[in-house]
C-alpha positions as CSV (number, residue, x, y, z in Angstrom):
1,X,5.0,-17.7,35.7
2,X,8.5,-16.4,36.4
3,X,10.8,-14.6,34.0
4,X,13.8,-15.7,33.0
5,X,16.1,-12.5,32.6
6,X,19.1,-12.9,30.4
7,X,21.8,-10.5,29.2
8,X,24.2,-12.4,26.7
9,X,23.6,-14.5,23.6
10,X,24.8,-17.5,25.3
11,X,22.3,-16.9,28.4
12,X,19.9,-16.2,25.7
13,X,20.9,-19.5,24.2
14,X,21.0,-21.6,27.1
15,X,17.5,-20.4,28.6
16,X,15.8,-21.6,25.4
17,X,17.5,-24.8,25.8
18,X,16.2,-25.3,29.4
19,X,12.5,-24.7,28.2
20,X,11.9,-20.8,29.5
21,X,9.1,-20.0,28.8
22,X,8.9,-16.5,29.2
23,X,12.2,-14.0,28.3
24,X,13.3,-10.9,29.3
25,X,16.1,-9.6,27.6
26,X,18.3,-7.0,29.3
27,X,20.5,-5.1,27.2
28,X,21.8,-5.9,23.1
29,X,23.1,-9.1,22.5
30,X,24.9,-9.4,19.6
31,X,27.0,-12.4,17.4
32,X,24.3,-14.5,17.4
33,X,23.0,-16.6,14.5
34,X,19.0,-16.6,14.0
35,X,17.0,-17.8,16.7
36,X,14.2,-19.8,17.4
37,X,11.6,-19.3,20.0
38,X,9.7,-22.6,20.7
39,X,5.9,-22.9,20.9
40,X,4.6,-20.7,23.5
41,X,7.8,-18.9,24.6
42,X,7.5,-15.0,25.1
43,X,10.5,-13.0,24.7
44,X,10.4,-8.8,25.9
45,X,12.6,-6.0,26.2
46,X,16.8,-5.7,24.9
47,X,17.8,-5.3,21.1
48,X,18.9,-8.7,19.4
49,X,21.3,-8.3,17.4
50,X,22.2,-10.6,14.2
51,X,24.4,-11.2,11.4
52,X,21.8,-12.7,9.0
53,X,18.1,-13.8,9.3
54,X,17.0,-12.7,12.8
55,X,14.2,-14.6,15.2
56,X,12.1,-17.0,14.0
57,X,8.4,-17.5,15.2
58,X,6.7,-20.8,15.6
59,X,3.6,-20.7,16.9
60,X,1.9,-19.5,19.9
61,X,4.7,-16.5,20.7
62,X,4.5,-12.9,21.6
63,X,7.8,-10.3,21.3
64,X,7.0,-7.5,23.3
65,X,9.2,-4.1,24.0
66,X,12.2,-5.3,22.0
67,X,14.6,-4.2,19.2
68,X,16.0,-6.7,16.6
69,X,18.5,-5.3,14.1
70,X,20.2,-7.5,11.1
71,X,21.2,-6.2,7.5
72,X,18.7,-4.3,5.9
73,X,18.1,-7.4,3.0
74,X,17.4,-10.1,5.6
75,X,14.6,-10.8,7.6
76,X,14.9,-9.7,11.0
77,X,11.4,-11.6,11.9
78,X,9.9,-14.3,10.5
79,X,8.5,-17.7,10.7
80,X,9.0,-21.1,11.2
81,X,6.8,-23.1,8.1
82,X,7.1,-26.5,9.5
83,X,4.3,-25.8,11.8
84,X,0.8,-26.9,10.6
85,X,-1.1,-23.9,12.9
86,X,0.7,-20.7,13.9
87,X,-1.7,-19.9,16.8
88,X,-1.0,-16.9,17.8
89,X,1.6,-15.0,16.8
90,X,2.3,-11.5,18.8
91,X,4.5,-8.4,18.2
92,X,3.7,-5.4,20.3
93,X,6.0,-2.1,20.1
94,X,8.6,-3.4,18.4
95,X,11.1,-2.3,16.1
96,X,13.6,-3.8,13.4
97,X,16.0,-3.1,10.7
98,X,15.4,-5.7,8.5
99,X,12.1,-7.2,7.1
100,X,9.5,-8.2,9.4
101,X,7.8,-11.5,7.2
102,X,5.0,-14.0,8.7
103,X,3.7,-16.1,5.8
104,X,1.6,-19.6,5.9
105,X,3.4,-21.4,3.3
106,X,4.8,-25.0,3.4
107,X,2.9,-26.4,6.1
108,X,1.2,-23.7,7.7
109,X,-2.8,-24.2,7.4
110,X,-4.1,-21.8,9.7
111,X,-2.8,-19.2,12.3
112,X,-3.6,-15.7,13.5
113,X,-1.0,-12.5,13.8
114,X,-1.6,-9.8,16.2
115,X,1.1,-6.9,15.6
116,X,0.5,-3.2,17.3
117,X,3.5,-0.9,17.3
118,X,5.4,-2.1,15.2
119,X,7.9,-0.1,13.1
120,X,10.4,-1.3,9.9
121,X,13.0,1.6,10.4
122,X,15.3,0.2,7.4
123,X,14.5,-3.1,4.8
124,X,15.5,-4.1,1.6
125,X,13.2,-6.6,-0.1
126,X,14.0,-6.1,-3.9
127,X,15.8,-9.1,-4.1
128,X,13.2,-11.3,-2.5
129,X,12.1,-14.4,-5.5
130,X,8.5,-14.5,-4.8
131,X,6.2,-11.9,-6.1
132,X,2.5,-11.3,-6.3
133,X,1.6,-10.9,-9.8
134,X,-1.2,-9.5,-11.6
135,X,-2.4,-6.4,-13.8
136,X,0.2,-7.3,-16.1
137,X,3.1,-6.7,-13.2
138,X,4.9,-8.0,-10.3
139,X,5.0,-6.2,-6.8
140,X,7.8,-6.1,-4.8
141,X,7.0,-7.0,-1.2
142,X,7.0,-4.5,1.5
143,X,9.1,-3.9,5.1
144,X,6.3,-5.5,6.6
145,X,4.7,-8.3,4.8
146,X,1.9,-10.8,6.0
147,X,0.9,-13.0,3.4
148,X,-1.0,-16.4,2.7
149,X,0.6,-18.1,0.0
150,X,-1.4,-21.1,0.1
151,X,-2.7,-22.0,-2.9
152,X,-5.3,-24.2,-1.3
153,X,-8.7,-22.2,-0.7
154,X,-9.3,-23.7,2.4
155,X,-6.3,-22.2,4.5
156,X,-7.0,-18.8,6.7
157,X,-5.1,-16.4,8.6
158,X,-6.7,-14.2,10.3
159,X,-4.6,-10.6,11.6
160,X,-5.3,-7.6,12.9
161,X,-2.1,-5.2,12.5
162,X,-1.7,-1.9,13.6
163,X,0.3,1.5,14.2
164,X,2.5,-0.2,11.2
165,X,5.3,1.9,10.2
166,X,8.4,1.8,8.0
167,X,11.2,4.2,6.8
168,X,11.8,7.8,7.4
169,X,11.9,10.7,5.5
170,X,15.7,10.3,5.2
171,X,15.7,6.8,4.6
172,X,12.9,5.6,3.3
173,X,12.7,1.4,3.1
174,X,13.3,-0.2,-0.3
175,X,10.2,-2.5,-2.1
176,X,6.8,-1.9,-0.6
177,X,6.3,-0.3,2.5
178,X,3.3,-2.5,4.0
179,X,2.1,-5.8,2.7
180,X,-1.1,-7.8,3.4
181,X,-2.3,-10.2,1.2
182,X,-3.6,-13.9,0.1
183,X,-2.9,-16.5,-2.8
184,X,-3.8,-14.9,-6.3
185,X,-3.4,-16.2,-9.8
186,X,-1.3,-14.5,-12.5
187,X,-4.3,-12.5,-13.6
188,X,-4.5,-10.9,-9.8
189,X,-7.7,-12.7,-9.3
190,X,-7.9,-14.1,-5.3
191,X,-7.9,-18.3,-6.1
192,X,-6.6,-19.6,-2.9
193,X,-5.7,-19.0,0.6
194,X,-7.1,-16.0,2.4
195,X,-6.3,-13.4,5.6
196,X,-9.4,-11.6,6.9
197,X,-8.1,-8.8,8.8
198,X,-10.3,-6.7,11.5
199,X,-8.1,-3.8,11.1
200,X,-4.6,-2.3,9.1
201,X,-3.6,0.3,10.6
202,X,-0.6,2.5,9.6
203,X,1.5,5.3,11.1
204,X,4.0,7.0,8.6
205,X,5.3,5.1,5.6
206,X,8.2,6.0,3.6
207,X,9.1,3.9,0.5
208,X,11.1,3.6,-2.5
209,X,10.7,0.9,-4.7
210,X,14.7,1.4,-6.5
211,X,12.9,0.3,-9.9
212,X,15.0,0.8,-12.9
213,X,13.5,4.0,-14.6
214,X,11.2,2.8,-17.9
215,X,10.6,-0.9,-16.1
216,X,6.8,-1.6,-17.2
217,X,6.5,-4.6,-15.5
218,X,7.4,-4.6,-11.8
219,X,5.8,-2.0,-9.3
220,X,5.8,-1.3,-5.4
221,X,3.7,0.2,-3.2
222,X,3.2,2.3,0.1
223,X,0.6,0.3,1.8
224,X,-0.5,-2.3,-0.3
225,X,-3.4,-4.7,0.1
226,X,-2.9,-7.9,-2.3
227,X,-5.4,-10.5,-3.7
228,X,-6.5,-12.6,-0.8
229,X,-6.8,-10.1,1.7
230,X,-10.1,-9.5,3.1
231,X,-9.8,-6.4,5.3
232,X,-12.2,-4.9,7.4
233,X,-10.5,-1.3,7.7
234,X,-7.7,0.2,6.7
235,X,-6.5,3.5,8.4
236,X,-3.5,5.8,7.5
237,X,-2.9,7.6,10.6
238,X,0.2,9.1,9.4
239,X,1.4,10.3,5.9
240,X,2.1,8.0,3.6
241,X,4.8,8.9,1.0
242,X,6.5,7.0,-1.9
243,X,9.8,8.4,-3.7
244,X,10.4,5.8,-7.1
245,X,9.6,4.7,-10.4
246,X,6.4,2.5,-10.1
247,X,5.7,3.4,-6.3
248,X,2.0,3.1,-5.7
249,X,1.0,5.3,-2.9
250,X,-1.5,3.1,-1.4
251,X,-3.2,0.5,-3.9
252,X,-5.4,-2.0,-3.2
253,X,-5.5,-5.6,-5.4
254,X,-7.6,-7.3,-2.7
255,X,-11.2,-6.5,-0.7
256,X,-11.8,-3.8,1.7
257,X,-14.8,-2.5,3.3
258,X,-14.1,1.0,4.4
259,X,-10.4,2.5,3.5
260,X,-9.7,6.0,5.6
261,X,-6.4,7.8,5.3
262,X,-6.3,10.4,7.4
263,X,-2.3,11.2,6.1
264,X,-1.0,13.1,3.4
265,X,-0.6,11.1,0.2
266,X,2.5,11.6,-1.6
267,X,4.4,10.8,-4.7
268,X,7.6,11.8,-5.5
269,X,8.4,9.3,-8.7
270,X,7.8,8.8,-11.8
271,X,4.4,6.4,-12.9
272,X,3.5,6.5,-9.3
273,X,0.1,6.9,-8.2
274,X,-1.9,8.4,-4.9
275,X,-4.5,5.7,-4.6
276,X,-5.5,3.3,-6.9
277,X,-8.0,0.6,-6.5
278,X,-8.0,-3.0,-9.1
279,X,-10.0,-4.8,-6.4
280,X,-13.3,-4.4,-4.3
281,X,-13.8,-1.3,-1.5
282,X,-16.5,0.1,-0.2
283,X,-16.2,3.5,0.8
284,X,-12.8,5.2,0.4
285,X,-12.1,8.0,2.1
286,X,-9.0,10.7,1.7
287,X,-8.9,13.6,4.6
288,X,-6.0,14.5,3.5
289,X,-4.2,15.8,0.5
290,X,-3.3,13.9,-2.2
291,X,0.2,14.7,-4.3
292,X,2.5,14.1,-6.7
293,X,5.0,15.2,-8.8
294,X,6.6,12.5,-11.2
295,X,6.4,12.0,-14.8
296,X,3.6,9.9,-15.2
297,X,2.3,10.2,-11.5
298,X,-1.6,10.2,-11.2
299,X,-3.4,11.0,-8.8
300,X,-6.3,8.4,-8.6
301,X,-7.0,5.6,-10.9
302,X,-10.1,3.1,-10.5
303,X,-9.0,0.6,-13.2
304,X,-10.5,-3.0,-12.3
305,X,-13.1,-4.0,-9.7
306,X,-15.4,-2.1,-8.0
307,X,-15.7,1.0,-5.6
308,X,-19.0,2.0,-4.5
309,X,-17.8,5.8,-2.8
310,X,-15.1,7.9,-3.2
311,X,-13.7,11.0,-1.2
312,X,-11.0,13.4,-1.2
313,X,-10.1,16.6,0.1
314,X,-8.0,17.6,-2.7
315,X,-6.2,15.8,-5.7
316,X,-3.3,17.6,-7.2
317,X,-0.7,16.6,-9.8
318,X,2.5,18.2,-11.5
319,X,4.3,15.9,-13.9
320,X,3.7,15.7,-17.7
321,X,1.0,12.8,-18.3
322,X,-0.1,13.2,-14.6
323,X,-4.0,12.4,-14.9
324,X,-5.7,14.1,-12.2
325,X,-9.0,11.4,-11.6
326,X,-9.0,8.6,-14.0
327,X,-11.6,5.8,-14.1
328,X,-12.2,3.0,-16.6
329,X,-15.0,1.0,-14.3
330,X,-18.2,2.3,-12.5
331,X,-18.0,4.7,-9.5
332,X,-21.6,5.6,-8.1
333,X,-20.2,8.7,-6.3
334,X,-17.0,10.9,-6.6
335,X,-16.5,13.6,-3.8
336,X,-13.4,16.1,-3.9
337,X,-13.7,18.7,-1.0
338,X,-11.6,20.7,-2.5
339,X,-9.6,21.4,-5.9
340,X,-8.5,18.9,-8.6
341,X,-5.6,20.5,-10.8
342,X,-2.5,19.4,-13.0
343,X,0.1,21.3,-14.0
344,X,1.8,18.6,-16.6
345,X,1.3,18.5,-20.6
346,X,1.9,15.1,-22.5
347,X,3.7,12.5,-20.8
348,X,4.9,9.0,-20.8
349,X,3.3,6.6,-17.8
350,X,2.7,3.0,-17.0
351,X,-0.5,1.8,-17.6
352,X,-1.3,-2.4,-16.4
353,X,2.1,-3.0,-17.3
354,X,2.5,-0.9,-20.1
355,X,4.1,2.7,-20.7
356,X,1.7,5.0,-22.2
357,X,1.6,8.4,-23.6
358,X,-1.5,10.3,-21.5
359,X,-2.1,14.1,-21.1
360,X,-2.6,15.7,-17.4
361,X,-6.4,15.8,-18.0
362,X,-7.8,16.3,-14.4
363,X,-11.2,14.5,-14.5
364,X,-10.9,11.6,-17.5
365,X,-13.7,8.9,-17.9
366,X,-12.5,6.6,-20.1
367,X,-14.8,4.4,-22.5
368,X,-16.3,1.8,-20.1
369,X,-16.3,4.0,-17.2
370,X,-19.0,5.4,-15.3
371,X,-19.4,8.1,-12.4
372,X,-22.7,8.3,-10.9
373,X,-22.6,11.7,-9.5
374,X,-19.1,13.8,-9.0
375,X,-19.4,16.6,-6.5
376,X,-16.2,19.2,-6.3
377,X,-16.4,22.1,-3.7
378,X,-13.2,23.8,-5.7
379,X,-12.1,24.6,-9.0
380,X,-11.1,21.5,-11.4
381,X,-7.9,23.5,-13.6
382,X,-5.2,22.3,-15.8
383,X,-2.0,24.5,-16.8
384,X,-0.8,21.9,-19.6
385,X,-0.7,23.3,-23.7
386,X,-3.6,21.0,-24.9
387,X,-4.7,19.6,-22.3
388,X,-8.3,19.8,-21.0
389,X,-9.9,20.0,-17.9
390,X,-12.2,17.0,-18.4
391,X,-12.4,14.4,-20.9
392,X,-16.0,11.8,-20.8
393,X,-15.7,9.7,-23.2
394,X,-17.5,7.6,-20.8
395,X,-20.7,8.3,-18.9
396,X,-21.4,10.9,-16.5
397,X,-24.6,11.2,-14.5
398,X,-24.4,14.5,-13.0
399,X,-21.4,16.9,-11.6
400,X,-21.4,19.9,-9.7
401,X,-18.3,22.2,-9.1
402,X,-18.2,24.5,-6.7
403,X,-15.3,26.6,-8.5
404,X,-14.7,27.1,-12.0
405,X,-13.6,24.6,-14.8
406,X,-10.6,26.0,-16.4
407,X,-7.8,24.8,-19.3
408,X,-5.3,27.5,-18.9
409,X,-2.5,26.2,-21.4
410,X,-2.0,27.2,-24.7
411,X,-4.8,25.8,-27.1
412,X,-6.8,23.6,-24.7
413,X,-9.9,22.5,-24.6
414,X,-11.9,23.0,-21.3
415,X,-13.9,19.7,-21.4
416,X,-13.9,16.7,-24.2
417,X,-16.8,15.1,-23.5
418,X,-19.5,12.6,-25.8
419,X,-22.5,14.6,-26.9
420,X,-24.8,12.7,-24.5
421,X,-23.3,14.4,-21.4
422,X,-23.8,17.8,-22.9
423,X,-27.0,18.3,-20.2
424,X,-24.4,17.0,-17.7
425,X,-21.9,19.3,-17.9
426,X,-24.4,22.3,-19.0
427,X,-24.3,24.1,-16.0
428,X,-20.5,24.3,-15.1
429,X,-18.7,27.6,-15.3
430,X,-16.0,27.5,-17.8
431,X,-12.6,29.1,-18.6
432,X,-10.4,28.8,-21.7
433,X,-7.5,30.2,-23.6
């Protein structure tokens, strides 16, 4: 099939019109108004240029090689919802300033997206009405975004997505990074439609939510896998790094087989966290260092739903109220290669929609939670006045630390624990002021 090659908005325009199936854009076009590609049409190459919402998708279309730039806040890509099936939508090495958004909602009952290469450089989604909800918060949606809104349990997507990227260290995108996800209810509970992705892969990702400071109720997140999603893999290639109140590093509300982030983790703001997990995963795995250094910014929280493995290669925090390893639900294995340490004392931090006073405890097992057995190769230290090195006040089968345990503020307690775990702890080597 031939390709149509056009190098104005007009030419653009009029080779739609005329049923071209296949596009090549040569050169930016700009002053147009949003675009529609019909079913099957393939557009490549040029940067588009638009005013307002950018080109729309119906079903059945690939955009290859090509740049598409509106205002950060609108979308630059996204889709048309009058269609009942998306077939197959395609974007390969492409990149936008505004948000990329492909959604089955309205009409859309089935579809499947294929993006690879495909990078956000500047988006703005805080203003955008619909929200996910659940954990007692809202979540902003992300540069990217995928997501089946169907409430009706019978509608699937079906995506695989990857070498994702959004912001830059100097300008890091606003709202959520990346965003996969299904329908959920209010509680965060998957109760509708679904998207089983084969793979979610990410480059680098730099986000910052712009939440008010002391807002307990509305959060972002780096990478962020919402209820609904049913993903195969997720891989952080590249670093992934929030700056704002609220910004999850990379949190998970939906259901993931094996998560590996290969990346530095990074937190810059305050409540932020490096990973934390309310849905289902199988094995997580960290290979990189894990960061931050807000008020209130932990560094790994398993607070609903289940994880059966966890490993890290090292977890380090240094805000006030910056819990180290927190878990409130059963974790059959706990690996950090390396160290675990805080530097913070007492601090304020949001807890399932709530802002809570916590201390920087490193290791904390909170009543309900369980670790099977928690190996560290390093030392597990905290530098806080008061502040211990471990609290169990839940249970604890066995740990090992390769290092030493230490508390090395002012009138701290190396380790809290129940007297049950006394045998568990017994052989640990121990430092205190």
């Amino acid at each position: 099939m031939g390709r149509t090659q056009v190098t104005s908005a007009g030419a653009l325009t009029q080779a739609l019109a005329s049923g071209a199936a296949n596009i090549e854009v040569i050169g930016r076009l700009k002053g147009m108004p949003s675009v529609t590609l019909p079913p099957g049409t393939k557009l490549r190459g040029g940067e588009l240029t638009f005013g307002a919402k950018g080109l729309r998708l119906t079903s059945d279309n690939t955009v290859q090689d090509t740049t598409i730039t509106t205002s950060p806040h609108e979308v630059a890509i996204y889709n048309d919802t009058s269609v009942p099936d998306l077939g197959t939508l395609a974007l390969a090495n492409v990149t936008t300033t505004g948000q990329v958004y492909l959604a089955a909602d309205n009409n859309v009952r089935a579809g499947r997206i294929e993006a690879d290469g495909v990078h956000v450089t500047a988006a703005d989604t805080r203003g955008r009405f619909h929200r996910p909800t659940g954990f007692g918060v809202e979540a902003l949606q992300g540069a990217f975004t995928v997501w089946n809104r169907q409430a009706d349990a019978a509608v699937r997507l079906t995506a695989r997505l990857e070498r994702i990227s959004a912001g830059s260290a100097a300008e890091p995108v606003h709202g959520s990074g990346v965003f996969v996800g299904g329908h959920g209810d209010t509680a965060g509970k998957a109760d509708g439609g679904t998207i089983d992705v084969e793979l979610l892969s990410t480059v680098d990702v730099f986000s910052n939510g712009g939440i008010a400071p002391g807002t307990p109720d509305l959060i972002s997140g780096g990478v962020f896998v919402i209820s609904g999603a049913n993903v195969a893999e997720v891989r952080n290639l590249g670093t992934t790094t929030t700056y704002g109140q609220n910004d999850m590093v990379l949190d998970n509300w939906g259901a993931v087989t094996a998560w590996n982030a290969r990346g530095a983790v990074t937190s810059w703001g305050p409540s932020g966290i490096g990973f934390v997990n309310f849905g289902d995963i199988g094995v997580l795995t960290v290979d990189a260092p894990v960061e931050t250094y807000g008020l209130g910014a932990r560094g790994f929280n398993v607070y609903d739903g289940s994880l059966r493995e966890a490993v890290f290669d090292s977890i380090t925090t240094h805000g006030d109220g910056s819990v180290g390893v927190q878990v409130s639900r059963d974790l059959p294995a706990l690996t950090i290669r390396g160290d675990l340490r805080t530097e913070g004392g007492m601090g304020e931090s949001l807890v399932k929609g709530v802002l809570l006073p916590l201390s920087a405890i490193a290791l904390s097992i909170k009543p309900g939670g369980r670790i099977g057995t928690a190996s560290i190769g390093g030392n597990v230290r905290t530098e806080g006045a008061g502040v211990p090195a471990m609290e169990l006040e839940g249970e604890l089968d066995s740990i090992t630390v390769g290092g030493k345990v230490t508390a090395a503020g002012d009138a701290s307690d190396v380790v809290r624990a129940v007297p049950a775990l006394a045998a568990a702890i017994a052989g640990l080597t121990m430092e205190g002021r």
